[in-house]
Structure formats: C-alpha cells, structure tokens
LUMZA-431826 format. One record per atom (N, C-alpha, C): residue in three letters; x, y, z. Coordinates in Angstrom, 1 decimal. Example, Ala and Ser with C-alpha at 12.3 -4.5 7.8 and 13.67 -1.06 7.14 Angstrom:
2
   code       c1       c2       c3
    ala     13.2     -5.7      7.8
    ala     12.3     -4.5      7.8
    ala     13.2     -3.3      7.8
    ser     12.8     -2.2      7.1
    ser     13.7     -1.1      7.1
    ser     12.9      0.0      7.9
# end
This chain:
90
   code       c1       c2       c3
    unk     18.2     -7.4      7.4
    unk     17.3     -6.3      7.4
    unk     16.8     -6.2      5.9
    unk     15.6     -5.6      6.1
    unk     14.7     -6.1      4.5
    unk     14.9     -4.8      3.7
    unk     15.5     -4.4      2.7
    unk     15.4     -3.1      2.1
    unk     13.7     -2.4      1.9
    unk     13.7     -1.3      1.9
    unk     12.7      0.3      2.2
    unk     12.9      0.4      1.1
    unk     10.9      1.0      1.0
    unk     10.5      1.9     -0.3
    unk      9.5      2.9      0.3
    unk      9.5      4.0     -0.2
    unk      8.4      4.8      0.4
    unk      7.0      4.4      0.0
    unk      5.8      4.5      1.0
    unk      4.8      4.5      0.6
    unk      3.4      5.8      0.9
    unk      2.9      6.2      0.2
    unk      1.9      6.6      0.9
    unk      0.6      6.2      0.4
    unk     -0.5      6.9      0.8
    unk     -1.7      6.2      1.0
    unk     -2.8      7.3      1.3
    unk     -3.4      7.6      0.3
    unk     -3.9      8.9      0.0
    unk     -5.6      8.6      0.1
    unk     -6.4      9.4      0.1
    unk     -7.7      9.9     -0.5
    unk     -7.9     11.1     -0.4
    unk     -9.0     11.6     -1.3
    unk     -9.3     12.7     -1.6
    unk     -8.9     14.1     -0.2
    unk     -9.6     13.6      0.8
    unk     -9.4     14.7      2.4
    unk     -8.3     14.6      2.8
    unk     -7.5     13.6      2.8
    unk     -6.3     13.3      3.7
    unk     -5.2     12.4      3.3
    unk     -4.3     12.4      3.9
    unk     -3.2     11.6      3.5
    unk     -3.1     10.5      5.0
    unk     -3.4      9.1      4.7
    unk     -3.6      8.2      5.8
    unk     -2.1      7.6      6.0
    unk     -1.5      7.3      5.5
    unk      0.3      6.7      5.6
    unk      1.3      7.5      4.4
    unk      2.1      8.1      5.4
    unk      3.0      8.4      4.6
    unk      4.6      8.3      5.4
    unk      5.5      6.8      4.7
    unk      6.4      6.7      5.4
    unk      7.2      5.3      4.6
    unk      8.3      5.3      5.3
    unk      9.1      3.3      5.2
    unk      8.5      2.4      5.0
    unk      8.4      1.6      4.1
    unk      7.8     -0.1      4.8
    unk      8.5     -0.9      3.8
    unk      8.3     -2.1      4.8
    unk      9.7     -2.9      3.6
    unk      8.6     -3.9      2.7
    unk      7.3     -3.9      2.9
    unk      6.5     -4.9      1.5
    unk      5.0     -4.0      2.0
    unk      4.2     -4.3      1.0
    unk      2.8     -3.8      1.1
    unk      2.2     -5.1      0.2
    unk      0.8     -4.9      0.1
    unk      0.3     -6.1     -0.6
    unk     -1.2     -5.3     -0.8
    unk     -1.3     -5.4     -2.1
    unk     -2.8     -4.3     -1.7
    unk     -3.8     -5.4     -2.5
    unk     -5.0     -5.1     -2.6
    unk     -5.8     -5.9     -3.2
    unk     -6.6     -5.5     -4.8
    unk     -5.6     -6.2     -5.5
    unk     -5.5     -5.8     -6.6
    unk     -6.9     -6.3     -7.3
    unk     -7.7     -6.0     -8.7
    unk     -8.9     -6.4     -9.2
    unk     -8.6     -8.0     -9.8
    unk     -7.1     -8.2    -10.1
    unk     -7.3     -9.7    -10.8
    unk     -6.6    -10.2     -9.6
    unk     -6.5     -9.8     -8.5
    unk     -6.2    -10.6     -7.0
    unk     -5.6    -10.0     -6.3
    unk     -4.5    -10.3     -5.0
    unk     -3.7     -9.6     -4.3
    unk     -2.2     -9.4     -5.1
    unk     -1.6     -8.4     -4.6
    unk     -0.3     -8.1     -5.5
    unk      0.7     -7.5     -4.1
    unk      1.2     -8.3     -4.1
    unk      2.8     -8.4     -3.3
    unk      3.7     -7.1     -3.9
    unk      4.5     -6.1     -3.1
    unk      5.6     -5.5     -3.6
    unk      6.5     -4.9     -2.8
    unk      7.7     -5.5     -2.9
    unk      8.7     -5.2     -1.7
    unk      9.8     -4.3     -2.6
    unk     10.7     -3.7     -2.2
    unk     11.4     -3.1     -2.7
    unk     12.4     -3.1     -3.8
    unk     12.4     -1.9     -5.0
    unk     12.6     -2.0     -6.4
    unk     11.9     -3.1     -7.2
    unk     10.8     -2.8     -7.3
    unk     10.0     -3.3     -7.9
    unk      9.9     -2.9     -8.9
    unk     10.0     -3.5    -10.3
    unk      9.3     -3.0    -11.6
    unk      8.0     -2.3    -11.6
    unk      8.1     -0.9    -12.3
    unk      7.3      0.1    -12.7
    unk      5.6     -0.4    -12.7
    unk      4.9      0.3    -12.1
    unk      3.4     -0.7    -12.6
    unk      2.5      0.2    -12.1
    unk      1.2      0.3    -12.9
    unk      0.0      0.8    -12.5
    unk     -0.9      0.0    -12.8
    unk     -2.2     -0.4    -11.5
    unk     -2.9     -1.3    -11.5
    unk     -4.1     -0.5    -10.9
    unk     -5.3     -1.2    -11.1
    unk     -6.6     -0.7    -10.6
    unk     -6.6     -1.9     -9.4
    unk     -7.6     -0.9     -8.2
    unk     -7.6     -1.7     -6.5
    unk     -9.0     -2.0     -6.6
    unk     -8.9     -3.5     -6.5
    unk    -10.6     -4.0     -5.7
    unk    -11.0     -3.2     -4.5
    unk    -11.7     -3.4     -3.6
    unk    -12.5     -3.1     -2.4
    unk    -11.7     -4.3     -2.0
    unk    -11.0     -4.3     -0.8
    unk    -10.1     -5.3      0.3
    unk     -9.3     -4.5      1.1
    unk     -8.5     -5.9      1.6
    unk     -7.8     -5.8      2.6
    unk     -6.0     -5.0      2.5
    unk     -5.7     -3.7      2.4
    unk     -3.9     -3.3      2.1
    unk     -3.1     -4.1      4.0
    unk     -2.1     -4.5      3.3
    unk     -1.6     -5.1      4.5
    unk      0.0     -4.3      4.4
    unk      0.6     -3.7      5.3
    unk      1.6     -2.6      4.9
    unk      2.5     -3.6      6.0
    unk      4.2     -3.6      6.2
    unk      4.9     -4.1      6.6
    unk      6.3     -2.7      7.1
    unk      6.3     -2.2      8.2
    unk      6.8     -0.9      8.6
    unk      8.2     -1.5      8.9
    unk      9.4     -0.6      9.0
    unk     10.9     -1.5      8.9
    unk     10.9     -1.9     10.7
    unk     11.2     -2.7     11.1
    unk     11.2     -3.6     12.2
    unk      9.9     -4.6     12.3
    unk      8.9     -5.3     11.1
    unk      8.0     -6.0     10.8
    unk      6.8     -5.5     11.6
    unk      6.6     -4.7     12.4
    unk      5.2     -4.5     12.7
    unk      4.3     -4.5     11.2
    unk      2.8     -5.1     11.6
    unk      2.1     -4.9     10.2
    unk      0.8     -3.7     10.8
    unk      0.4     -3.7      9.8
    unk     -1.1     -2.8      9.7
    unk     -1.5     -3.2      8.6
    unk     -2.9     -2.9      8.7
    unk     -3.9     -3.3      7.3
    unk     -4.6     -2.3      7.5
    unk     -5.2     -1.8      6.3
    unk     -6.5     -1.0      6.6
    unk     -7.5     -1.2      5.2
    unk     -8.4     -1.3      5.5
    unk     -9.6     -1.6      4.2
    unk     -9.7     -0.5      3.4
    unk     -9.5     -0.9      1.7
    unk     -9.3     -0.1      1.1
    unk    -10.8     -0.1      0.1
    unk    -11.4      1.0     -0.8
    unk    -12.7      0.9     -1.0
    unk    -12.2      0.9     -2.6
    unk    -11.0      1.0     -3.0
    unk    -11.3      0.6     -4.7
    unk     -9.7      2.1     -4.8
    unk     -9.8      1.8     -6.3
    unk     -8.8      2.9     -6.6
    unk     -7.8      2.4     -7.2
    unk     -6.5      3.2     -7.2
    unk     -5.4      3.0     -8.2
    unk     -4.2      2.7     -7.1
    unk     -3.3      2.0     -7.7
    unk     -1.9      1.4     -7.2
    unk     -0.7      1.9     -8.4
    unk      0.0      2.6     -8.0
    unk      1.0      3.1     -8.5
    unk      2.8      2.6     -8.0
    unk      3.8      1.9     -8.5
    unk      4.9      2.1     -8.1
    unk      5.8      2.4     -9.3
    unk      7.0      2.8     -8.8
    unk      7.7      3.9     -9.6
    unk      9.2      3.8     -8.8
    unk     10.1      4.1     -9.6
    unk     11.5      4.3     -8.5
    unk     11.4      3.6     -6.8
    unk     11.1      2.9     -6.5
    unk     11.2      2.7     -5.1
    unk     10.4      3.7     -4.6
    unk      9.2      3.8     -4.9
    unk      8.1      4.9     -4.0
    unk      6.3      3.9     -5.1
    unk      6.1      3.6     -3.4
    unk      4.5      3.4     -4.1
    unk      3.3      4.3     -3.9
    unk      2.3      4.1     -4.5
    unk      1.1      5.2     -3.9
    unk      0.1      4.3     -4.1
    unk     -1.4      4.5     -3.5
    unk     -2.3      4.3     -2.7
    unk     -3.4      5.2     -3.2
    unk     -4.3      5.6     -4.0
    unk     -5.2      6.5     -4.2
    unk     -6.1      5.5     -4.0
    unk     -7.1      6.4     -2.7
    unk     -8.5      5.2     -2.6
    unk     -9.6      6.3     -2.5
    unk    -10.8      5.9     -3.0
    unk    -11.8      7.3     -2.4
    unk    -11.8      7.1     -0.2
    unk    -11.9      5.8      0.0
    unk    -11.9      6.0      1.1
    unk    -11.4      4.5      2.0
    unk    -10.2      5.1      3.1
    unk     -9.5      3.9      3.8
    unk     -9.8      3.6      5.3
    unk    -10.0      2.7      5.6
    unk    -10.2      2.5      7.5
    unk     -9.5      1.6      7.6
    unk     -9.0      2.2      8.7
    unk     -7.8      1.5      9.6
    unk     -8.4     -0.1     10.6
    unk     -8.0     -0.9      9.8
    unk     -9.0     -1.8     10.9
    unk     -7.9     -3.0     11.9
    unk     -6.4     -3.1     11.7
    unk     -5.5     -3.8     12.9
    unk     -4.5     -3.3     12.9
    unk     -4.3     -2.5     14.2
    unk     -2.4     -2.3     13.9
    unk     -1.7     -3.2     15.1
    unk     -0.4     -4.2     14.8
    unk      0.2     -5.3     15.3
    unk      1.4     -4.8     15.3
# end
C-alpha cells in the first residue's frame, strides 16, 4: 500500500478536490512534476495541461488545469488554478 498526502485543488469559486491521493503529477512550466508522498518542500508555477491525481486504491483522475501555482509542504499539496475541468475519471 502506497503512503497518503493530502491534496486539494482550488480556484477562485470553488474548491474542486479535497482529499487522500497517494501521487499527483501536475503540469509544471519547465515540464511535468511527479509527487508522491513526503516530498521535499516546493513551490512552482503550473503550465496550462493535464493534473493527473492517483486516489488510495489507484483509481486515477485528471482534470485540465489553465495555469497557476503548485505548492507542497509537510505531506499536504495544493493546486491554485484560475480555472479546472474535469475531463476522465477511471
């Protein structure tokens, strides 16, 4: 079993995920960026792409993210986008 970090996943109106997942991968400006649990501290600016989230029993979801900031910290990540759509849940 894959160790949990919290994630959420914010814009301005609403809060679109907030919960467990054992890796995320968002789409970072100098590429995509992997991060599974206890991750070293980091803040990074988000391209326009694809977040691909990994929920504890491996279901995935992705939803298109339009730009913004990537934050992890203690075993909790965040997600600020001006705006996210949900486009596969598996």
């Amino acid at each position: 079993m894959a160790s949990e970090f919290q994630l959420s996943i914010l814009t301005p109106e609403q809060s679109v995920f907030e919960g467990p997942v054992e890796y995320v991968q968002v789409p970072g400006t100098e590429g995509y960026l992997g991060v599974l649990a206890n991750h070293a501290a980091l803040v990074t600016a988000l391209a326009e792409g694809t977040l691909t989230l990994r929920k504890p029993g491996g279901a995935e979801e992705q939803v298109r993210v339009s730009g913004g900031f990537f934050e992890v910290s203690e075993n909790r990540a965040t997600v600020l986008a001006d705006t996210v759509r949900v486009e596969v849940a598996r």
